[in-house]
Structure formats: structure tokens, C-alpha cells
Steps between C-alpha positions, in 0.01 A plus 500: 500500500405251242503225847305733692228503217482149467496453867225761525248314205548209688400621859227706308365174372525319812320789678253491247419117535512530837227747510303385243517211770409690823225669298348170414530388897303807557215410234493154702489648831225715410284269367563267745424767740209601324380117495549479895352809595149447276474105592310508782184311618077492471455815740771722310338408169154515570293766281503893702260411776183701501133530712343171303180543330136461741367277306752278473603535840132395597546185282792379613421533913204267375687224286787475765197387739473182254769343709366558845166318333752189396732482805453130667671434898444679796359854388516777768411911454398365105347733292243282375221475777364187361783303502650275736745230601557241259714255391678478824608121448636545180835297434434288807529211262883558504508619836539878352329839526370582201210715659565852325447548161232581235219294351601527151124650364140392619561174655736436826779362271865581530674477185901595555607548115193843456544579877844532399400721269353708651765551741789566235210811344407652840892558580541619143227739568630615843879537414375724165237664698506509886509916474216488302314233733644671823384838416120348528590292798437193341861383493506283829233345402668372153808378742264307737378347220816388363611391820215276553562336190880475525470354842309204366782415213796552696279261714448247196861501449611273777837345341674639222385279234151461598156719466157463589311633180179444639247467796174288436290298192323686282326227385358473882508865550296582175240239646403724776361837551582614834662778699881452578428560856278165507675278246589147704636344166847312453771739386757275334851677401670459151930590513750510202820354586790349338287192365239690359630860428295813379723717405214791434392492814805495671654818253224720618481419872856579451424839306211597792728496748784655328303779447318487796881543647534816349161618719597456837884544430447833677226390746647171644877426371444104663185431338641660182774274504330186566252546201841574308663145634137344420488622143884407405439165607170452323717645183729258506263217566267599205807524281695206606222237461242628238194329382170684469238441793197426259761179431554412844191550627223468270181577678626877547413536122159523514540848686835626432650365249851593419612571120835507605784613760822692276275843596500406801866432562563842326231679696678355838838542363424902415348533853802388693729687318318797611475380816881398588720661165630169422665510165421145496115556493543778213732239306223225531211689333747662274803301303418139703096475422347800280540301162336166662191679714442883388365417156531856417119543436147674615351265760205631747598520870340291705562198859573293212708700264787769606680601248367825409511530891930442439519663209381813640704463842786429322455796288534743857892369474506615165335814585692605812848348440702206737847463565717304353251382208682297251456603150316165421296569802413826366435344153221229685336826698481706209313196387276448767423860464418511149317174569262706773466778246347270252272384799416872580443599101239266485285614777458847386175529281627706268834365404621326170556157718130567706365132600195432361383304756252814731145527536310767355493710885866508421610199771812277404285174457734165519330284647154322564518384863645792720499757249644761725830347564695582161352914447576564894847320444602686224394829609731455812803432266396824302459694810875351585634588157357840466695573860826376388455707233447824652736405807796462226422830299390229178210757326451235238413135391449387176261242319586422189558856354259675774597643809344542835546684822495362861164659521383302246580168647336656850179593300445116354591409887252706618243401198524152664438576810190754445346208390546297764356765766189553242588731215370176236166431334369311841561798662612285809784455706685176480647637836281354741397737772589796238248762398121428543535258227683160589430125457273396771504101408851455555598139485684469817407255773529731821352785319179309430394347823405684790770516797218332715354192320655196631563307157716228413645336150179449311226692678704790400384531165194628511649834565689426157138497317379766729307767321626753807824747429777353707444624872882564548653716258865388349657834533773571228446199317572501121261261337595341203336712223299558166495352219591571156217681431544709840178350675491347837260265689493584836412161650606277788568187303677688206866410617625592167434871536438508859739363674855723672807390553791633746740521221263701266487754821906523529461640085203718615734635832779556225297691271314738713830580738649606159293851391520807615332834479480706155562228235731591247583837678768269727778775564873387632548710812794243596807749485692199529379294229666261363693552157359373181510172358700590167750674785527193707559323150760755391657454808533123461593557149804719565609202724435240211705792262827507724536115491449517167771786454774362719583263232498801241880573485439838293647400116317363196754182507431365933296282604135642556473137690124469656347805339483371153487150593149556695382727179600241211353224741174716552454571142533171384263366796239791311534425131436112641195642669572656796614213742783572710790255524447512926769286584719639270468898592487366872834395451644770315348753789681306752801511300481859454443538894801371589706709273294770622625458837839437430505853277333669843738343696801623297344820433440551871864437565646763222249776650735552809814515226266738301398721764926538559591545148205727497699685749802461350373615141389822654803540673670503150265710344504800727803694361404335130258661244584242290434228750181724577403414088567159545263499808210708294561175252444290750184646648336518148551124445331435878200737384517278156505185696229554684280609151547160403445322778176722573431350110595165552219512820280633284602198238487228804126645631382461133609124456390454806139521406555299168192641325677877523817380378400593119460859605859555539531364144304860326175282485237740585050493507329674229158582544272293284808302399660322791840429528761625209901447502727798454472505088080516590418179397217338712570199724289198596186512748719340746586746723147788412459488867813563610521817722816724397432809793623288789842504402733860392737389253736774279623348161883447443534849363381694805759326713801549289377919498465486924837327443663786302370773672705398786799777408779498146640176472840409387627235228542274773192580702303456208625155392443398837168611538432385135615143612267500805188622246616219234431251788165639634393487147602136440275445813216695352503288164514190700171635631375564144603167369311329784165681442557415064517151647180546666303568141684276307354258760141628502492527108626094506217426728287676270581260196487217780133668562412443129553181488288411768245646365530308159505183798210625607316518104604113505322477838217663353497233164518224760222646668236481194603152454451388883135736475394289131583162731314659770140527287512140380591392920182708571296315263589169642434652852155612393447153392608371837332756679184337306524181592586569876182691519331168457704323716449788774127511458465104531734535811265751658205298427722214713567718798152638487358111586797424714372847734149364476550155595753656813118687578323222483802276738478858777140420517565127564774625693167735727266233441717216696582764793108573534462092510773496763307779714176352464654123625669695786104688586394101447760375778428782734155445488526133564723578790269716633180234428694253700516696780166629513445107491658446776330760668172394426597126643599675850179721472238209478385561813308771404259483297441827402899617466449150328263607276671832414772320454365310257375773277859604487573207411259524221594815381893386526416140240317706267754795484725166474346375234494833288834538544521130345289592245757835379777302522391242264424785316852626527635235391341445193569839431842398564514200313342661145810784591725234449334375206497809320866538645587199310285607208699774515842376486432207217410870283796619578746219402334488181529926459853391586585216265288759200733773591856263448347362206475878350822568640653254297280622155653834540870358602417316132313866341842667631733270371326489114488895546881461579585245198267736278 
């Protein structure tokens, strides 16, 4: 009997591992499940589709018009009535066609690096909001539009490790002021290439047709494709041989200068992992190049800078789950994701991070020159954000101890936009062709000349300085803006303010496809929604919590192998000030996958034994109530097991989110006091912000009751069970001590803190000793200033005589030209004398043609001999001109040799003043 015991507490125990392991498999499968089902694509995420709002709809059929106004090649059925064929021979020069494309703002230039651009924002746009842009028919003409630009780069891509970045010279092209349709001027080409790389430009050709894949992936599968071969090619060109294009090419600095490529790479990099899944791509901006390019830091979105522009596509991963994310994958894109939170807290007026930097209408203000760009920018990545947000169920974000709804990221959206389409203190549209109030100077070439004047580089112009509104009207263009004080000068020549640009109308297309009716009453009528994102993180974290487990053999004295590892490793990379040891916990999570497989792999092969001792157990038990006890036993320990391992989920989801993990500790929020430990005693500031209602945890004591209220246990039962909550406990302290680690680290930066500030108290000594040397410098510069007063005065005195004598050599200069035309009169008229002379000899024969002759003749010698007379006088005038021009220049060697001689008093006055 004794045998049969011992035999039965050992198959108990192996059933009970074994389905402690099949209940784990199901945790993964679910998760994984869960991860599959939710990851899908830009349509299945989009925002609940509804009827978009009028005026907004209105808007945006006028701003995507913008591109019909700046297509170049053979237009036919354009929109634009005043437009025509233009730039037909462009790329000729390299025996290419690089006819399509858009002039880059008001001149007829093709830049590929904003054009780019503007391509990579307009699919953006489409793939987030084709429903919304479909629903008011404008969504062909957004794809058209694309196309036409896409054509053109897959067109300036004509090897793989070449690209045509641009068509024309500005320098030329800014000379002229002309029509496209009539411009005869050279249009050189400019390329990137191996020998002189631009890596910028390159990346975000690369990311405009990635993305622009993604937009006709449905529509035409080959053209999809090729942009998808074109933009893996340009990847691996811009990556393999880097080097910034303002380097290589220098002249393209004057326009668009580059301030570097690494957002770039990740912008293209995040583009074609959404476009093909490649682990690879997800890898590169993740574990290979976050630390080197993402800076982790508020930058403004803009052709030149994308990283807000990553961080916030790279936060829809993190939103919406991927498969088969590694957990330093996930690490970088909770990263990027807190990095595009920080982005989006510091647009919103009201919150505790607010930039500073608005006018006092309420418009994000950046910059002087194109002022528009950055508040229309940043409004689309709010409109973005506040999507994701309600697409994944997320109610809240929080700034720094405030928190915000999607709504209120759509209201500062909206706030932007308002102004743009007149709601500021011009009360005009920047949306030209918008309202009844719209810049009428634009400063666009083809706007501002009439389609019938025949003008050519330089006669042109005139319209510039024309005092008429232009006679063609540039509908949808986005000119570039007020200024800081929200005023606007509506004039031709005022390029600053005045002149649009296509990429500024891809932000515009963005923003207005975005809104839809009833702001802030947005209701979810998707049955089908999504789950949340704390569910989507759960069910990653329940994977993460079975790898950790399957190294947990289930007594106080095994091996708890990765689990503890990862949590001594991540405490000590806290108290040391947060960094995480990458390489290191890489490692260790590779190790830990492989024993995770081979623990599947063994488990799967015991569930086929377990399912026949299942079998064979109940095939004992039938005629046994004692067996039948045994089996109640068993069952309580399952419903025990899976307590703790619902715990130990609990556990993993908290350290997963590393500023929750003191929660689980007893550390709780007082009002008016902040954070306090179990005994009450308040904490540091560190973590005031922290938000404690995302996350459900029950203390220790809970679980153990759930535990017992399973059924009576017996002696052995309870040791067992007792064993398992000794273990879960150890776990829980490990938590405790990591989160103690975390003070004891803030209250040593603290002292580090004081003692930079008794650095700075030294600084400030230093200081009053540099400001006492300061006063006596300024006295010796007042003395200086002095004396070169004197010297400046005397030099102006010099130039004064030097301009009067160049007076007095320009009327020599006149004088000796009028002596020169006189002389010439002279010669002519003794040309003409000598021929009347000879006319008079052959007219002898008459004497009265003689006669009358000879009375011309007359006349002619004393006309003669007045002229005579003037130019003697002439030339005396001439000659005391030269005299006083010598007169003149004797005065001035001697002002001259006065004004050294001073010079070298006060050289001798400055070097007494010096010795004194």
C-alpha cells in the first residue's frame, strides 16, 4: 500500500508539473494569438470612419489643387486652367525623362530631397486617411498626385547607387521671372552616387516610395512592387556609403541645407518595415541604430528633420502590437513612444511641458522664414497620436503629472488649423483660394503673370513689382506665414511670408483629411475594435512571464535562472541611473529562448504521455474514493497553480513598466503628500507623476486568501502550497529591493546635486573677479575708443577730398569726351567744306549757282571759324581742368602724408597710454 502511495505522490507531481506546463503553453498561445489577430495594418487601425466635417472637407478639395498648380511635363484634363506644358526636356542632359514632377515652391525648380518629402507625407496621409478623403471624393486626386511625383523618382533612380537630386540652377532660375511654360533656360542635373553620397536624400526617396508602396499595393500590385525594389535599393545605398549631401555637394546649402541624415535612415528604415515586415528593418531602427541617431528628444518635424515624424510611427507598433517583437525591440519602441509623448506634451497649451515658443493668436511659432511649416507639422502628428489613441482603447496620456484625453490632442490639432483657414487676429486665410479672405500677392512666378504676355527671363519682372493682384490664382497654396507677432504683409516681393511650397501642402492635406464631425463627441461604433493597449501589453507580458517561469523549478533551493538574473541586473542598471546593460540582457534573453524552446519541446512531448496517464489515472480512480481524494488534491493544487501564475503575470506586467514596479512593493499616493512606503513614510519627488490606475495589482496577502479558499488543505497540501508562496514572495522582495535601490540612488544624486551647487558658488566668486577685470578693460577701451575717434574723423576728412577730387577727374573725364565730339563736328564739317569746294570748282560756269555758291561758302568759313573759335575755348577750359586736376592731387598727397604722420602720433599716444 505504502508502494502504491509513493507511486501515486509521484505521478501526482508529475501530473502537476506537467500541467502547470500545458497551462503555461496555453498563456503563450493566447497571447500569441491575441498578438496575431490585433496586428494588422493602416486601414484596420485607422480611427471609426465618420461623414468628415464641411469645412474641412472644403479646405482640403482646395489645398490638394496645390499640386495640379506645381505639376511640370505634359499636362492633360489638369485641374488648373492656367497651366500648361512645361519642363518637357527635363533630364535630357543625361539622356533621361525627368519631365513629371513638382516645382518645389514659386520658382520652376525641382528640388528631390523636399519633393521627397512631400511624397513620404501625402502617402502617410492617404494610408491613415483614404476613408476620410474618399468619402469627399477627393481621394483619387491625392493618388494622382502621388503618382506624379513617384513617377519622376523612380525615374531619377536609374542604377542602384545613383540619384538625380535635382533639375535646374537656382542661381539662373532665381534670375528670371517667367512662366514655366516659356522658360528656354539651361536645366543642368545634380546626382549623388558612390563618390559623392547624400545619404539624406537618398533615406527619404527611399521612405517616399516605401510608403508610397503601401498606396497602390491594392491598386496596382507591379507598380507597388517596383517602388518597393526602388526604395530597398536606395536603403541600402544611403546606408552603405554615407556622407551628408551639403558635404558632397555644397551649392545645395544655400536652399536646403541638411543638418544631418541618422533621422533619415530611421525614418526610411521604419517605413520599410511597414512596408515589407522585415525583422531586419525593425532591428535597424531598434537594437542596431536607436542609441547612435534617435537622440531620445523633442525636435520639430519638418523636410529637414524626422524624428518626431519616427518617433510617432514607430509608436503605432507599440500601440497595435507585431509579431515576434524581441524584448529589446520592445524596450527601443517603448522608447520611441515615450520619446513622441514628450513631443506631443509639449504642444498642448496647457500642459506642464507647454513650449513657449506660440504667438499670442495661439499659432506654434518656430520659425522666421516659412512659419507655417512646424504648427501644420505638428498638428498632423497630434491628429495621428490622438487616433492611435482612441483606435487602441488608451483614454489617457500624461504630462508630467497631468493627463489628457485624445480629444484634447484633436482640439490643439484643430486650434492649429483654425488658424490657418482664418480663425487668427488677420482674420485671413493662409489657404489661398479659402474663404473671401486669402493672400492675393502670392509670390509665385506663374501665378503673377498673365497666361498671355509673351515674357522671357528678365522682362518678366515687372509683373514681380506689379501693383495688380496676381491674374491667376494659386489654388490650395499654403503660403509661408505670420510672424511672431501674428501680422502678415500681403505683398508680391515678400517671399518670406508669401511664398508656398508643395511640401507645406502634403502637412496641410494631412491635417485637414484628419477631422471629423462633432469634435470631442467621436463615438466607437467599430464592434470590432481592436483590444486595448495595456491588453495587447498583458498579452505580450504573459509571454515574457512563461519564459521567465520555465526556469522556475517550484522550491526555495532551484535555480530561478533568468528571472532573477534580469531583476538583479535591472536594479543595479537603476540605482546606476537607469542605463540598461543592452548587450548583456540581449544575451541573457537569447539564452533564456533557447531553454524556452527546449522546455516546449519536452513539454509538448510528455502531453501525449499525460493525456494517457490522464486516462489511466481515471481508470484507477473509478472504483476508489480514496483515489477520488487524492484527485480533489490534485485539482486544488491546479486551481492554486494557476493563482500564482495569474500573480506572477500580474508581477511580470508591473516590472514591465519599470516606473509601476514600486507599487507592488505597498508604496501607495497620498493626497497632498506624494508617494509614502508601507510604514507611511514619504518618498522622493522622483516618481510624483507616476500614474498607479493603469495597472491592478493585489498585495501578497490577498493572494495567499484566493489561495486558501480553494477547499481544507492537508499537512502535506499545505507545505506544498506554503513552499510555492515562500517562492512568489522571494520574487516579490526582489521587486522591493530593486525599487529601495532606486532611492538610495536618487538620494546619492541628491548629495552629488549639492555639490554642484557649492561648484557653482565658486563659479559665481570667479565671476566677480573676471566682472572687477572687466571695468578696468572698459576703461582702457574707452580710452581707445577716444583716440580712434580722432583717427576716424581725420580718415573721413581723407575720403571726403579723395570723393571730391574723383568729381573733379568725372568732369575731366565729360570735359575730354565733349572735346572729342566737338573735333569729330570739326572733321565732319571740313569734310563736308571740301566737298562743297569741289562743287563750287565744277559749278564755275555759272555765275549765278557761282555766286550762291559762294555765299555758302561764306556762311560755311565763318561757321568754320566759330567752331575754331569754341574749340580753343574748349581747350583752355580743358587745360585749366587739368591744372586744377593737378592742383588737386599735390593737396591730396600732402592730406595723405598729414594723416600717416598722425597715425604714427597716436601709434606713439597708444603705446605711452599702454606703458602708463
Amino acid at each position: 500500500m505504502g508502494g502504491k502511495q509513493a507511486e501515486a505522490s509521484k505521478s501526482s507531481g508529475l501530473f502537476w508539473w506537467l500541467l502547470v506546463l500545458l497551462i503555461g503553453a496555453l498563456v503563450v498561445a493566447a497571447a500569441v494569438l491575441t498578438i496575431l489577430r490585433d496586428f494588422h495594418y493602416f486601414k484596420k487601425n485607422r480611427a471609426p470612419s465618420q461623414p468628415i466635417n464641411k469645412k474641412y472637407a472644403d479646405a482640403l478639395e482646395i489645398a490638394l489643387q496645390f499640386f495640379d498648380v506645381q505639376k511640370s511635363g505634359k499636362l492633360d484634363d489638369n485641374r488648373i486652367s492656367w497651366r500648361g506644358d512645361s519642363g518637357l526636356q527635363d533630364g535630357s542632359e543625361g539622356n533621361l525623362d525627368f519631365s513629371k514632377g513638382l516645382y518645389d515652391a514659386g520658382d520652376a525648380m525641382k528640388f528631390g530631397f523636399p519633393m521627397a518629402f512631400t511624397a513620404t507625407v501625402l502617402s502617410w496621409a492617404i494610408l491613415e486617411y483614404g476613408d476620410q478623403m474618399n468619402a469627399v471624393k477627393q481621394l483619387g486626386y491625392a493618388q494622382n498626385s502621388l503618382r506624379w511625383i513617384t513617377d519622376y523618382l523612380i525615374n531619377a533612380h536609374p542604377s542602384e547607387n545613383v540619384l538625380y537630386i535635382q533639375v535646374g540652377d537656382p542661381e539662373i532660375d532665381h534670375k528670371c521671372w517667367e512662366r514655366p511654360e516659356t522658360m528656354s533656360e539651361r536645366r543642368p542635373l545634380i546626382q549623388v552616387n558612390t563618390s559623392f553620397p547624400g545619404t539624406e536624400v537618398v533615406a527619404e526617396t527611399a521612405a517616399a516610395l516605401a510608403s508610397a508602396s503601401l498606396v497602390f499595393k491594392k491598386i496596382d500590385t507591379a507598380y507597388s512592387n517596383s517602388l518597393l525594389e526602388h526604395a530597398q535599393q536606395l536603403f541600402r545605398f544611403a546606408d552603405t556609403y554615407r556622407g551628408s549631401y551639403s558635404n558632397s555637394i555644397p551649392q545645395v546649402q544655400k536652399f536646403y541645407n541638411s543638418t544631418g541624415y541618422g533621422d533619415e535612415l530611421l525614418w526610411a528604415g521604419s517605413w520599410l518595415y511597414h512596408a515589407t515586415w522585415d525583422k531586419s528593418y525593425l532591428r535597424y531602427v531598434t537594437e542596431l541604430n536607436a542609441q547612435g541617431f534617435a537622440y531620445w528628444e523633442s525636435t520639430w518635424f519638418s523636410w529637414d528633420d524626422k524624428l518626431a515624424g519616427t518617433q510617432v510611427l514607430l509608436s503605432r507598433i507599440n500601440f497595435f502590437g507585431a509579431k515576434d517583437v524581441s524584448t529589446i525591440e520592445n524596450i527601443y519602441l517603448q522608447m520611441y513612444r515615450k520619446s513622441a509623448e514628450a513631443v506631443i506634451c509639449g504642444l498642448l497649451p496647457d500642459s506642464p511641458t507647454a513650449t513657449s515658443r506660440r504667438t499670442d493668436g495661439g499659432l506654434i511659432w518656430i520659425s522666421e522664414w516659412n512659419s507655417l511649416q512646424h504648427p501644420v507639422a505638428a498638428a498632423f502628428l497630434a491628429v495621428l497620436y490622438s487616433d492611435y489613441m482612441l483606435t487602441s482603447q488608451t483614454e489617457t496620456l500624461y504630462c508630467s503629472g497631468n493627463s489628457y484625453k485624445p480629444d484634447d490632442l484633436r482640439k490643439f490639432a484643430m486650434s492649429q488649423a483654425d488658424y490657418v483657414l482664418g480663425a487668427n487676429p488677420m482674420k485671413i486665410s493662409y489657404l489661398v483660394g479659402h474663404g473671401s479672405s486669402y493672400p492675393r500677392y502670392v509670390h509665385h512666378r506663374g501665378s503673377s503673370i498673365p497666361v498671355d504676355a509673351d515674357t522671357g527671363c528678365q522682362d518678366g519682372f515687372k509683373w514681380l513689382y506689379s501693383d495688380n493682384p496676381n491674374p491667376n490664382i494659386a489654388v490650395g497654396a499654403l503660403v509661408g506665414g505670420p510672424s511672431l507677432n501674428d501680422s502678415y504683409s500681403d505683398t508680391r516681393n515678400n517671399s518670406k511670408q508669401g511664398e508656398p511650397s508643395t511640401y507645406n501642402s502634403a502637412l496641410i492635406v494631412g491635417l485637414l483629411s484628419g477631422p471629423r464631425v462633432g469634435l470631442g463627441t467621436e463615438t466607437n461604433n467599430n464592434k470590432s475594435s481592436p483590444p486595448s493597449a495595456l491588453e495587447l501589453s498583458s498579452a505580450v507580458n504573459s509571454t515574457l512571464l512563461f519564459s521567465f517561469s520555465s526556469n522556475y523549478k517550484g522550491s526555495v533551493g532551484s535555480d530561478r535562472g533568468f528571472f532573477f538574473s534580469v531583476c538583479f541586473d535591472y536594479g543595479k542598471g537603476m540605482a546606476a541611473g537607469g542605463d540598461l546593460d543592452l548587450s548583456t540582457l540581449q544575451s541573457q534573453l537569447s539564452e533564456t529562448h533557447e531553454l524556452w524552446k527546449q522546455e516546449m519541446e519536452k513539454g509538448q512531448s510528455q502531453v501525449d504521455i499525460l493525456q494517457a496517464k490522464i486516462m489511466e489515472v481515471k481508470a484507477c480512480i473509478q472504483g476508489s474514493e480514496e483515489e477520488s481524494k487524492e484527485l480533489d488534491v490534485l485539482w486544488r493544487r491546479v486551481k492554486t497553480t494557476a493563482t500564482l501564475l495569474t500573480y506572477l503575470k500580474s508581477k511580470a506586467r508591473v516590472m514591465a513598466i519599470p516606473d509601476l514596479a514600486h507599487k507592488s512593493c505597498g508604496i501607495k499616493l497620498l493626497e497632498g503628500v506624494g508617494l509614502v512606503d508601507k510604514e507611511g513614510t514619504p518618498l522622493s519627488g522622483w516618481s510624483r507623476s507616476v500614474d498607479l490606475s493603469s495597472v491592478d495589482c493585489l498585495d501578497d496577502e490577498t493572494w495567499i486568501g484566493i489561495s486558501r479558499q480553494q477547499g481544507s488543505l492537508d499537512e502535506q497540501d499545505g507545505a506544498y502550497i506554503g513552499e510555492l508562496i515562500k517562492s512568489v514572495q522571494m520574487v516579490t522582495d526582489v521587486m522591493e529591493v530593486l525599487v529601495k535601490r532606486v532611492i538610495m540612488a536618487e538620494s546619492e544624486t541628491a548629495l552629488e546635486k549639492e555639490k554642484v551647487t557649492l561648484g557653482l558658488e565658486e563659479i559665481k566668486e570667479k565671476a566677480v573677479q573676471i566682472e572687477n577685470m572687466s571695468l578696468k578693460l572698459e576703461e582702457m577701451e574707452r580710452f581707445a575708443l577716444g583716440t580712434n575717434g580722432i583717427l576716424n574723423e581725420m580718415r573721413q576728412r581723407v575720403e571726403d577730398l579723395v570723393e571730391e577730387t574723383s568729381r573733379q577727374r568725372q568732369r575731366a573725364a565729360d570735359n575730354e569726351q565733349e572735346l572729342s565730339r566737338v573735333k569729330q563736328d570739326f572733321e565732319s564739317l571740313k569734310s563736308y567744306v571740301s566737298s562743297l569746294i569741289s562743287v563750287r570748282e565744277t559749278l564755275l560756269s555759272s555765275e549765278k549757282q557761282f555766286q550762291t555758291i559762294e555765299r555758302l561758302f561764306e556762311r560755311l568759313v565763318a561757321k568754320t571759324t566759330q567752331l575754331e573759335g569754341e574749340k580753343k575755348q574748349k581747350e583752355a577750359e580743358v587745360q585749366k581742368l587739368m591744372e586744377e586736376n593737378v592742383r588737386l592731387t599735390t593737396l591730396l598727397d600732402k592730406k595723405e602724408a598729414q594723416l600717416l604722420a598722425m597715425n604714427e602720433q597716436c601709434k606713439v599716444m597708444a603705446l605711452s597710454a599702454s606703458n602708463i
